[in-house]
FIMI-769898 format. One record per atom (N, C-alpha, C): residue in one letter; x, z, y. Coordinates in steps of 0.2 Angstrom, whole numbers, plus 2048, in hexadecimal, padded with zeros to 3 digits. Layout:
<sites>
AXZY...
</sites>
This chain:
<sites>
X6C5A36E45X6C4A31E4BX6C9A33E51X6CEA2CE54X6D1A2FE5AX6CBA30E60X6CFA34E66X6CCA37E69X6D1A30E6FX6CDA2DE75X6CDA2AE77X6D2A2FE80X6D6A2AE7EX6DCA2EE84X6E1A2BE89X6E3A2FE90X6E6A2DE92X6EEA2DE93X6F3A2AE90X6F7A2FE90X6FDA2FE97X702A32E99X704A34E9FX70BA34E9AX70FA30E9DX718A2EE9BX71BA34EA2X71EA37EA1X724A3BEA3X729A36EA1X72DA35EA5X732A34EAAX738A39EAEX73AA35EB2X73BA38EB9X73AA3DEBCX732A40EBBX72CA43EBEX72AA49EBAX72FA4DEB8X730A54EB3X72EA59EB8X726A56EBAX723A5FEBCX719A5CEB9X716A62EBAX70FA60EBBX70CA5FEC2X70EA62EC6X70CA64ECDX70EA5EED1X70AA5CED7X70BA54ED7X70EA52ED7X70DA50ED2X70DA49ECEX709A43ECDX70CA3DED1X706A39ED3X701A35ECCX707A33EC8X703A2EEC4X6FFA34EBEX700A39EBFX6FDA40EB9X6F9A43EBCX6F7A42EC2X6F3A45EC7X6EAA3EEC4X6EEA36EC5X6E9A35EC5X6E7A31EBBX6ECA34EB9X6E9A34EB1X6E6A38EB1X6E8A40EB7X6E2A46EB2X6DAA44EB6X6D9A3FEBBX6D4A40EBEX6CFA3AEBCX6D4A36EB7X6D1A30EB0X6CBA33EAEX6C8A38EADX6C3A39EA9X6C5A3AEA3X6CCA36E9FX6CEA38E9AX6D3A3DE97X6D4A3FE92X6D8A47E92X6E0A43E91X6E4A47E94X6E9A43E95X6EEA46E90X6F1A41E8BX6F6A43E87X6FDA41E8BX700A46E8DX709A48E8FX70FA45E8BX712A3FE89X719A3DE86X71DA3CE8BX723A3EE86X72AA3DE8BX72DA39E84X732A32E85X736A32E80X73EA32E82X741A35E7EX747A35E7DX74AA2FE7CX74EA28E82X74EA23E81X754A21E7DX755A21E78X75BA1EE76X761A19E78X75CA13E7DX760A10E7FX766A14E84X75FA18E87X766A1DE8CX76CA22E88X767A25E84X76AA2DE7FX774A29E7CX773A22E7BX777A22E76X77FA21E7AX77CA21E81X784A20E87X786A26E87X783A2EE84X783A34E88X788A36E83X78CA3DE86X78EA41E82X789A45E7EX78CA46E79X785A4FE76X784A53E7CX787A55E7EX787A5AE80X783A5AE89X782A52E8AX780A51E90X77BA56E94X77EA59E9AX77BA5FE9DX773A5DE9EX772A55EA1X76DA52EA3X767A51E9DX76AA51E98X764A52E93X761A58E91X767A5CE92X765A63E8EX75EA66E95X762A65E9BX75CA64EA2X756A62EA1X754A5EEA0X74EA5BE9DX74CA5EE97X74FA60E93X74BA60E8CX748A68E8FX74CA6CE93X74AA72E94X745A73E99X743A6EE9EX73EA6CEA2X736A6AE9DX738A66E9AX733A63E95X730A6AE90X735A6EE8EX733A72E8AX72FA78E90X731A7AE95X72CA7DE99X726A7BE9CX725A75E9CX71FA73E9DX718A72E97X71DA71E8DX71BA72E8BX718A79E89X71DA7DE8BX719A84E8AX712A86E8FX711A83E94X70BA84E9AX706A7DE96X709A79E95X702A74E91X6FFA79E8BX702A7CE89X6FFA81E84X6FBA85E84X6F9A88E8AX6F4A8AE8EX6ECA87E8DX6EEA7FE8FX6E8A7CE8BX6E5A78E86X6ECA7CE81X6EAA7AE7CX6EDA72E79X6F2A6FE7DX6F4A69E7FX6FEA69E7DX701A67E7EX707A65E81X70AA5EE7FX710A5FE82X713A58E81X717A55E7BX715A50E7BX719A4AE74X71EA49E75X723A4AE73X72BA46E71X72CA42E6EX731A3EE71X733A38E6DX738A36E6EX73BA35E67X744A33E69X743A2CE65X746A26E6BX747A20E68X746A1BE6EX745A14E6CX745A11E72X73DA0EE73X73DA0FE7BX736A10E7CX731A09E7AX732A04E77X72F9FFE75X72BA00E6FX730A03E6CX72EA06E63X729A0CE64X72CA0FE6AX725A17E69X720A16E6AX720A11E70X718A10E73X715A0CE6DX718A06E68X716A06E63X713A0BE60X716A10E5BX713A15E5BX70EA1AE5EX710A1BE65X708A1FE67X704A1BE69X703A13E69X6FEA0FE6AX6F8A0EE62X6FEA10E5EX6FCA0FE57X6F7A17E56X6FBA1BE59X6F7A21E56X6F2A25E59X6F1A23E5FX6ECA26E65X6E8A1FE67X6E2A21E68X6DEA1FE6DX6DFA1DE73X6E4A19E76X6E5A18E7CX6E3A15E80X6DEA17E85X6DBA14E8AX6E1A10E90X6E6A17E93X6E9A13E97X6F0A17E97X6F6A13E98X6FEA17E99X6FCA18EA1X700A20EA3X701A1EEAAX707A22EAAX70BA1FEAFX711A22EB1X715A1FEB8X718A23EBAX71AA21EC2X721A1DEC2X721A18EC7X726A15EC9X72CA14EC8X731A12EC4X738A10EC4X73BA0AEC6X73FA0CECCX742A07ECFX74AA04ECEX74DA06EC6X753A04EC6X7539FDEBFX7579FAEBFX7579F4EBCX7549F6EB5X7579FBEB3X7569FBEABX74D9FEEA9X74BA03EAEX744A05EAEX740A01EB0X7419FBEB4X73C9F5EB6X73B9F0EB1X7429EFEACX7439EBEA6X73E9EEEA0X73F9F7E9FX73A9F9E9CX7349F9E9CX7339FAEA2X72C9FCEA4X7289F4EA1X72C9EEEA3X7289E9EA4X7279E9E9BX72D9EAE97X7289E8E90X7239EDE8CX7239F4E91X71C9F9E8EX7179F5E92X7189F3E97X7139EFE9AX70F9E8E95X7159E6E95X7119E0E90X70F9E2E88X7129E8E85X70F9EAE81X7099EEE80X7089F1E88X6FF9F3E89X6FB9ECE89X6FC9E8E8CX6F99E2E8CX6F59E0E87X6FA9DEE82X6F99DCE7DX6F59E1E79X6F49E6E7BX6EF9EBE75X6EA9EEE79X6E99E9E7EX6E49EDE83X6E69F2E88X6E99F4E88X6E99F9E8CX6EF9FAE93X6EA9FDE97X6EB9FCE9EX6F2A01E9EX6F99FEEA1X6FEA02EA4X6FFA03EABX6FEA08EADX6FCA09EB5X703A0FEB8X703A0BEBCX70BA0EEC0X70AA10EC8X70DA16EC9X70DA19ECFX714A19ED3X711A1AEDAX718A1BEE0X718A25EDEX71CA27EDCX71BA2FEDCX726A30EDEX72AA2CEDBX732A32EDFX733A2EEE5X732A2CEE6X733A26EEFX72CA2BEF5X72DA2AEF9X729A2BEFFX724A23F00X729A21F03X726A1AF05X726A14EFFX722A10EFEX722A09EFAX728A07EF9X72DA05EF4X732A03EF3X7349FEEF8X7309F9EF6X7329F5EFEX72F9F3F02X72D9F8F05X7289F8F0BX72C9F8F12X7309FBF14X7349FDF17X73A9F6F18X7389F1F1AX73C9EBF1CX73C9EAF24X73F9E5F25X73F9E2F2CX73A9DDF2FX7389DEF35X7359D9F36X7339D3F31X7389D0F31X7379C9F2EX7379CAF28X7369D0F24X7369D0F1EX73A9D4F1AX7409D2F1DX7479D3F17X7499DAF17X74A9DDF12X74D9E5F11X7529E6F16X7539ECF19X7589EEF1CX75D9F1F18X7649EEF1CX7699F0F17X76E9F5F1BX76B9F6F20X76D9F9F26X76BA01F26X76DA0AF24X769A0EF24X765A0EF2AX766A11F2EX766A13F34X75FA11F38X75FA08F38X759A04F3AX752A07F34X756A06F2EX751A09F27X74EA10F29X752A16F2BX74FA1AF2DX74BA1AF34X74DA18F35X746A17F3BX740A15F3CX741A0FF37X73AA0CF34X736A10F2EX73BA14F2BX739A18F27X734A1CF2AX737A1EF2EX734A27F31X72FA25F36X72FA1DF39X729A1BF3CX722A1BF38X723A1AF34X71CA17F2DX71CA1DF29X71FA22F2AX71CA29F27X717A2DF29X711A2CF21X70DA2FF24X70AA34F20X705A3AF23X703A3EF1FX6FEA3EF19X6FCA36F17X6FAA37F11X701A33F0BX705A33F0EX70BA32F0BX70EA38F08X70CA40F09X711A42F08X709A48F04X705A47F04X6FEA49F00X701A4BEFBX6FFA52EF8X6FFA56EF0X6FAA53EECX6FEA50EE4X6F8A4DEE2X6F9A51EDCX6F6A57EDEX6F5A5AED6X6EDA5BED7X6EBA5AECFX6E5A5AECEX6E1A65ECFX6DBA63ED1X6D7A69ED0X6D6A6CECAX6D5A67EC5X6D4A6BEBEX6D9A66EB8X6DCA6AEB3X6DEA66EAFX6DAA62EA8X6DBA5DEA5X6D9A5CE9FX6DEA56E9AX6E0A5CE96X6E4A5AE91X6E2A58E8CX6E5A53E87X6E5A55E80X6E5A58E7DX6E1A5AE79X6E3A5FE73X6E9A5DE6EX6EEA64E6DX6F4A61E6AX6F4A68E67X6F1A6CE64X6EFA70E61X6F7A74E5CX6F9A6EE58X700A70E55X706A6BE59X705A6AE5EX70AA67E5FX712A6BE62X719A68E5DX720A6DE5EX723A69E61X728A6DE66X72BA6BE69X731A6AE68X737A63E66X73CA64E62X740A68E65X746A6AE62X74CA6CE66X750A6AE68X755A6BE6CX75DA65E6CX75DA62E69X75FA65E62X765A63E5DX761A5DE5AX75AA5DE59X756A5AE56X757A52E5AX758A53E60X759A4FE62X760A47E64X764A4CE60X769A4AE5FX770A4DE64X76EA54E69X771A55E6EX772A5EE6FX776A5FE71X776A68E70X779A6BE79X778A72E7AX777A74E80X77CA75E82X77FA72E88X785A71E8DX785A77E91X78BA78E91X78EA7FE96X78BA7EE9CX78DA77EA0X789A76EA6X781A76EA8X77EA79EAEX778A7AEAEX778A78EB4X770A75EB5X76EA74EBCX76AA7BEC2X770A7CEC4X76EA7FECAX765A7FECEX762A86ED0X75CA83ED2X75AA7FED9X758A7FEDBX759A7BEE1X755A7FEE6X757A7EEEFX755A83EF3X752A7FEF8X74CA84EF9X747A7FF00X74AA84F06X74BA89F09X74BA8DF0BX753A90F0CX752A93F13X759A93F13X760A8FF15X75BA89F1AX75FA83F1AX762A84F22X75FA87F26X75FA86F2BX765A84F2CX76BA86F2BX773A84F2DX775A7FF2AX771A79F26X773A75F22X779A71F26X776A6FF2BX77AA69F31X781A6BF32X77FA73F32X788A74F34X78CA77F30X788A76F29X78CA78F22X790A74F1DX789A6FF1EX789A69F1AX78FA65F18X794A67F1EX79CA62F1BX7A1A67F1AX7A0A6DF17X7A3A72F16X7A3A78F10X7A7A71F09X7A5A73F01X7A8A7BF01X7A8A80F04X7AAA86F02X7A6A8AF05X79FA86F06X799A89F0BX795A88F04X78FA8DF02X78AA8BEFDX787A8CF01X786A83F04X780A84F0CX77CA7DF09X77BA7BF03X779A74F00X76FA77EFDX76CA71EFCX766A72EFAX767A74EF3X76AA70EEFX76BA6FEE6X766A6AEE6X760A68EE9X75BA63EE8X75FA5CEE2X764A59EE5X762A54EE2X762A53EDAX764A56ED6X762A56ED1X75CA57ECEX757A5AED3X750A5BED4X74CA57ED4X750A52ED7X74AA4DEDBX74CA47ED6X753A47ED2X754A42ECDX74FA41EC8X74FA49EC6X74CA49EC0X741A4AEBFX743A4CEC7X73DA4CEC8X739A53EC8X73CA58EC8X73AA61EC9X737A61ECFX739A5EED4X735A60EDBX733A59EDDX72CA59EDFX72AA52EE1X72EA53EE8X72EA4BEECX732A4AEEFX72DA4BEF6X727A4AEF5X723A4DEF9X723A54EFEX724A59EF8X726A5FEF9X72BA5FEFCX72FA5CEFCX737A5BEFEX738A5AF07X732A54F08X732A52F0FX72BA55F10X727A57F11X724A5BF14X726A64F17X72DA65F12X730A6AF13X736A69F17X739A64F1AX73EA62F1DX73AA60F21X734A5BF25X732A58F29X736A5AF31X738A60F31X73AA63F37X741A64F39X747A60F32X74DA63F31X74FA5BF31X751A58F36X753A4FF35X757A4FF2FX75DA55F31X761A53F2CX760A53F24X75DA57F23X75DA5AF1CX756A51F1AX753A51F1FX74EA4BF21X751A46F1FX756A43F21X75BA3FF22X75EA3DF1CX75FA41F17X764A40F0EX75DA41F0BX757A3FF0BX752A3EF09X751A34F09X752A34F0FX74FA2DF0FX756A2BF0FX75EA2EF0EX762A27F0CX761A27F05X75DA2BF00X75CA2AEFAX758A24EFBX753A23EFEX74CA1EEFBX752A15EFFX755A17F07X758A12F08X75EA0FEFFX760A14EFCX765A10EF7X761A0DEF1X75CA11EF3X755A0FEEBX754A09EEEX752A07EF3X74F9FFEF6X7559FCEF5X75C9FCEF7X7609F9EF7X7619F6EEEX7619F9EEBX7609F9EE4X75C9F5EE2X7579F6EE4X7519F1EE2X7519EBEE4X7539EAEEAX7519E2EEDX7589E0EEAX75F9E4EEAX7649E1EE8X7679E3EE1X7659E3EDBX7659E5ED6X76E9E2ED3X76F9DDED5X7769DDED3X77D9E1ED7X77B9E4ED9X7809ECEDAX7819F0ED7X77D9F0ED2X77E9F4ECEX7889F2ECAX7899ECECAX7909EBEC8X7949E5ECBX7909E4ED4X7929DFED7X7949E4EDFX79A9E2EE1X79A9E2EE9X7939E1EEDX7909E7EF0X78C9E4EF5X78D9DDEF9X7929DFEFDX7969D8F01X79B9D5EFDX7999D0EFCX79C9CBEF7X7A29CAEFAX7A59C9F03X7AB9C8F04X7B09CDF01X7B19D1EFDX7B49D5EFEX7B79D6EF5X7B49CFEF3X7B59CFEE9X7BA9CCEE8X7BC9CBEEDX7C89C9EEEX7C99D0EEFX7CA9D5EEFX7CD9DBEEFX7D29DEEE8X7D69DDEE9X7DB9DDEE1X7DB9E5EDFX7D59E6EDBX7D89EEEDCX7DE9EFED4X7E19F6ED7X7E59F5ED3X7E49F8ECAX7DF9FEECAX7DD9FFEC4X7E2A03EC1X7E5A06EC1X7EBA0AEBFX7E8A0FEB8X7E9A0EEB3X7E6A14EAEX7E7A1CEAFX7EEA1EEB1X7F1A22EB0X7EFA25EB8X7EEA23EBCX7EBA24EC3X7E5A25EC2X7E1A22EC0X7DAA22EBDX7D8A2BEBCX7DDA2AEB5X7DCA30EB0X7DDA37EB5X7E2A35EBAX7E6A3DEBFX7DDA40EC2X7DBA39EC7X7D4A39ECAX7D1A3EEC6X7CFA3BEC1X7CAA3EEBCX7C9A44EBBX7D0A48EB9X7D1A4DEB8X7D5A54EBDX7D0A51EC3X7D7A52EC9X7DCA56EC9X7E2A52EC8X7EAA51EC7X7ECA4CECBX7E9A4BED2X7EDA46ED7X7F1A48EDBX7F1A51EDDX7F5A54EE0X7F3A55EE7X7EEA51EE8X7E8A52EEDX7E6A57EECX7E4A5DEF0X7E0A63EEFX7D8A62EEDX7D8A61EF5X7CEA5EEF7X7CDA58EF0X7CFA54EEFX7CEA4FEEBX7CEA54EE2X7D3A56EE2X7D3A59EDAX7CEA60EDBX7CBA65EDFX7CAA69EDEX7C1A65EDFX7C0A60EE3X7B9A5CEE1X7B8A5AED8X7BEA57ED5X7BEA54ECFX7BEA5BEC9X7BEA60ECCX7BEA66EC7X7B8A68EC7X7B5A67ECDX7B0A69ECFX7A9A66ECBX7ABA5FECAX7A6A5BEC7X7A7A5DEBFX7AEA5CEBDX7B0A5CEB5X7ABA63EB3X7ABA6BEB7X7AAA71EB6X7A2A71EB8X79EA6DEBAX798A70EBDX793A69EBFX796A64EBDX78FA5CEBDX78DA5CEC5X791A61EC9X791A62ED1X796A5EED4X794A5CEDBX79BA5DEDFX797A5AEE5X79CA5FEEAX799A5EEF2X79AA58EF6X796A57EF8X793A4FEFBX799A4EF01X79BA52F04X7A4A4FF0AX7A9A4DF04X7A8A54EFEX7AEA52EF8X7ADA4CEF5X7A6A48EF3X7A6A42EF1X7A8A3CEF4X7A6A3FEFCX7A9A39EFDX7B2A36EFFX7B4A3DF01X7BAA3DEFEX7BFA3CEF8X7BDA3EEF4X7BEA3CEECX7BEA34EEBX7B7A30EEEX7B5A2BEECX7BAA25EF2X7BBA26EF6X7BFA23EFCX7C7A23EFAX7CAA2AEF7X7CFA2BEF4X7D4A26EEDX7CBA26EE8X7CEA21EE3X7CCA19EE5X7C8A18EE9X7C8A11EEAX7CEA0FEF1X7D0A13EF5X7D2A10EFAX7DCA13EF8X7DDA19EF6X7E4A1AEF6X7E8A19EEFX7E0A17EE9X7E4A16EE2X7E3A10EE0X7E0A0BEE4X7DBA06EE6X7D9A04EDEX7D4A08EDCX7D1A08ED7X7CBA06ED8X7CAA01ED3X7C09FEED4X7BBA03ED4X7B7A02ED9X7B1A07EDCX7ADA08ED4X7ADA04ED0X7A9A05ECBX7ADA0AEC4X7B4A09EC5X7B5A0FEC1X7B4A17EC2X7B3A16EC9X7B1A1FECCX7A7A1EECBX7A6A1AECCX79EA1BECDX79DA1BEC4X7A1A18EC0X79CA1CEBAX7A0A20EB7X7A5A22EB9X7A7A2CEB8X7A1A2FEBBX7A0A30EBFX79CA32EC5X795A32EC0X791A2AEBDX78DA2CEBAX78FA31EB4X791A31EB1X790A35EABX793A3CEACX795A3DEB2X797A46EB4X790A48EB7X78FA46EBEX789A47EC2X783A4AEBFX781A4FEC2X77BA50EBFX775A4EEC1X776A4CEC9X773A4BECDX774A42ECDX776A3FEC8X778A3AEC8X770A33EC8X771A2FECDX76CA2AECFX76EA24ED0X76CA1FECDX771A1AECDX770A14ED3X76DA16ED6X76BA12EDFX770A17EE3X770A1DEE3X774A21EE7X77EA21EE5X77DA21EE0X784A22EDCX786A1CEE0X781A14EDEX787A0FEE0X788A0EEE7X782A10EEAX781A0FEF0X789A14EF3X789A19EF2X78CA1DEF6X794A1BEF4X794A1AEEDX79CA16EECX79DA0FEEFX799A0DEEFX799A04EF4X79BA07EFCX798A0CEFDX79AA10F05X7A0A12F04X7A5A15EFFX7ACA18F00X7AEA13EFFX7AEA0CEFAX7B2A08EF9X7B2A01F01X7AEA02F05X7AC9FDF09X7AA9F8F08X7A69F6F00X7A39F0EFEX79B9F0F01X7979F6F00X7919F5EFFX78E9F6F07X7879F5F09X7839F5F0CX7849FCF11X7849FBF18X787A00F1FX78CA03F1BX790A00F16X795A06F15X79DA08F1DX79FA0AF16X7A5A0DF1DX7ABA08F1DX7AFA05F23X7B2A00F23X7B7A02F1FX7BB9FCF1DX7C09FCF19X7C4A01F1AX7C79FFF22X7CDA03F24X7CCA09F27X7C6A0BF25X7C4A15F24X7C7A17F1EX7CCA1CF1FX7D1A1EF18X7D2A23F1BX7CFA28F17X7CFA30F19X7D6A32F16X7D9A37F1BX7DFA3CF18X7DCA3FF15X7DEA43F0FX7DAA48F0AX7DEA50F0DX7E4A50F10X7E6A55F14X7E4A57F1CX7DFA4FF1EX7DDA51F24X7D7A54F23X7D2A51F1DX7CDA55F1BX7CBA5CF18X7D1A5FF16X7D2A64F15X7D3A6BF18X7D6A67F21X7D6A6CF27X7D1A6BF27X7CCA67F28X7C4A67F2BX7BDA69F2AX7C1A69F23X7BBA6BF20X7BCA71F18X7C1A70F18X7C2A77F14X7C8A7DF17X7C9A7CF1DX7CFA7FF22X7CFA87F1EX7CCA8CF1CX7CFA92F18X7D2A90F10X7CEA8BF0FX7D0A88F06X7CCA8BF03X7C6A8FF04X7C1A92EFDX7C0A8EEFAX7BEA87EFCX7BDA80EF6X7C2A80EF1X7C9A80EF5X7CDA7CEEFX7D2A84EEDX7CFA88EEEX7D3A8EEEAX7CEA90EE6X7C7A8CEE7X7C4A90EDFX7C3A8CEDCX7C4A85EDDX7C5A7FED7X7CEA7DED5X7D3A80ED9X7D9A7FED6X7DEA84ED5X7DCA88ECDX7E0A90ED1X7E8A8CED0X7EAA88ECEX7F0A83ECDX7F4A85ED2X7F0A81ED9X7F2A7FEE1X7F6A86EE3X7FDA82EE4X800A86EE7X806A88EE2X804A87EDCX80AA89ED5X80EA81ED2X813A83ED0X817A80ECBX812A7AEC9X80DA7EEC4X809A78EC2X805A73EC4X805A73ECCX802A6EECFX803A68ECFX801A64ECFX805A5AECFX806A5CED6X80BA57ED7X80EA55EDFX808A4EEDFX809A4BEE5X805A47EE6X804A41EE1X801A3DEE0X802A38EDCX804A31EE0X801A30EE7X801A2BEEAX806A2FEF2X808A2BEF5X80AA30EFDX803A2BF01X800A30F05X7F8A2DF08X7FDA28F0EX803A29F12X804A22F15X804A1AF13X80AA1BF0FX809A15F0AX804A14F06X7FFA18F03X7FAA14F00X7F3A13F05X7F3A14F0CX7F0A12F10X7F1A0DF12X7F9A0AF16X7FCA05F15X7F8A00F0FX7FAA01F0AX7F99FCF05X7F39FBF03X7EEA00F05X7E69FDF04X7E59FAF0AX7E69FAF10X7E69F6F14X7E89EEF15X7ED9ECF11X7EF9E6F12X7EB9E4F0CX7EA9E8F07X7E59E4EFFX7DF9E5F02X7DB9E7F07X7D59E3F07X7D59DEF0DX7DB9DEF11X7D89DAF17X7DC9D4F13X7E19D4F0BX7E29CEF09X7DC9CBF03X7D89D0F02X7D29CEEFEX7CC9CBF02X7CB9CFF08X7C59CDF0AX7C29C5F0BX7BD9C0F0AX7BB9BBF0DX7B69B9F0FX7B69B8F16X7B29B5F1BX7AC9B1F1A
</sites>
């Protein structure tokens, strides 16, 4: 006979410690069965060797080694999640799924047919706010409408902040399911094996200099959080209750929840110009330009020793991206969408409300972005922010040799001519 249960879908949300929707499965009265599935839908765009899953599977595998403790751990499951829940709906007792909040097109698409397929067999799917601070979209204007505007966002943000917003929700006592034999797969079982690149741990402490570090990639004056808060290793809570007194570090908190909202309310950016004026813009697409970017060979220093940077380590510094991102939409006049999904599948740190958001801000299409005719020198940025070269003498030992490409573009004329293609693209 089954044993009547709750179970608790991991996500996002790859910790025990609070954790909102597992906080209140464990406080269900029911003993709560732990699944993660391995989605197919996503696994099958990935390389093998994808950093970001081996990241996960080694997270999951630590947590089930502490469920063990109660004689419990976690289920896996590779496939697509409509057919599994079939399956644990078939094999368990299930009183109720519970699992917290996703706010990207494709996880709202799924979530709605686990939803309709609890429905349909009774049972209750219950969803929580747990990687956001504030309601998705709560945070509007007056009359309603989401803001598209950071700046007014964060201030309505930080007005409506409150301390049972940022409350620990781990439970007092735990109650698991008994999983008595249950194995934890390995990679390969999975169909993926361990990538050289790893995720750095991430640092609460030690920040104080962040502000006058933070545009300075030959400083290791950075949190490492985001890939933390992607994946869900550190609740986001912990995050801002830890910063509450540091605006800045404060500050790249909520412009993550401002490009989530943006996302949500505008869900067609994912492959559409935010500002529609601006979808007369000829870009020019150049293959072989493309390819230099990628593999930085543009002869740019700061620009290629950023693109080695990401190729070597699923990393790169937040002044280097936007540099990098600014250089191939604005100097190679390449479409913002070709960088944003290199971007995805390098990043480790990769979010696809921030990804697009922030390349709709280099390209000048998207919401408060940067105006057109802000076109960084990549040599100005380099006195500024790299003025000894520790960045780009440990990402180019090239630079300075024979072997280095000469430029690919001359930054006059390809300012010049981003210039006149978007003021001849733009419409009113």
């Amino acid at each position: 006979m089954t044993q009547p249960t709750a179970v608790f879908w991991f996500r996002r949300d790859l910790r025990l410690e609070d954790n909102v929707a597992l906080y209140h499965a464990q406080i269900s009265g029911l003993p709560v069965l732990p699944v993660f599935i391995f989605d197919d839908d996503i696994l099958e765009d990935l390389d093998r060797d994808d950093a970001r899953v081996g990241f996960i599977h080694e997270t999951l595998e630590g947590i089930h080694r502490k469920l063990k403790d109660w004689n419990s751990g976690i289920r896996v499951y590779v496939g697509r999640p409509v057919e599994v829940w079939n399956d644990i709906l078939s094999e368990y007792e299930v009183h109720a799924i519970y699992s917290n909040e996703d706010y990207e097109p494709y996880g709202i698409k799924r979530d709605k047919q686990i939803q309709n397929l609890a429905k349909e067999q009774g049972v209750a799917f219950l969803q929580f706010k747990d990687h956001v601070v504030q309601d998705i979209g709560s945070v509007v204007k007056a009359d309603g409408l989401p803001y598209t505007v950071y700046t007014p966002y964060k201030n309505q943000w930080l007005s409506r902040l409150t301390s049972d917003m940022l409350a620990n929700h781990t439970p007092r006592e735990w109650n698991w399911f008994p999983l008595s034999k249950s194995e934890f797969p390995d990679l390969n079982s999975i169909g993926f094996k361990k990538s050289e690149i790893g995720v750095k741990p991430y640092q609460l402490s030690g920040l104080e200099n962040y502000e006058d570090e933070r545009d300075y990639p030959g400083i290791d004056g950075t949190s490492n959080l985001s890939p933390h808060l992607r994946f869900g290793t550190i609740s986001v809570r912990t995050v801002v209750n830890t910063f509450r007194n540091n605006a800045v570090l404060l500050s790249e908190v909520i412009w993550r929840e401002f490009f989530m909202q943006i996302l949500w309310h505008f869900p067609d950016v994912v492959t559409r110009n935010f500002k529609s004026k601006y979808n007369g813009v000829q870009w020019r697409n150049n293959n072989e330009e493309f390819d230099a970017w990628c593999t930085g060979m543009t002869g740019y220093p700061m620009v290629d020793a950023g693109m080695r940077e990401l190729n070597a380590t699923g990393y790169m510094h937040n002044r280097v991206r936007m540099i990098t991102a600014g250089f191939l939409c604005k100097h190679l006049l390449i479409d913002w969408r070709w960088g944003e999904a290199y971007f995805a599948k390098k990043l480790l740190d990769y979010e696809l409300s921030s990804n697009n958001g922030n390349w709709q801000w280099s390209a000048g299409t998207g919401c408060d972005a940067a105006p057109y005719f802000r076109i960084f020198n990549p040599d100005t940025q380099v006195k500024k922010f790299d003025a000894e070269q520790k960045y780009i003498r440990k990402w180019l030992p090239d630079w300075g040799t024979l072997t280095y490409p000469r430029p690919i573009v001359d930054h006059k004329m390809a300012r010049e001519r981003a210039l006149k293609t978007y003021r001849d693209g733009i419409s009113e």
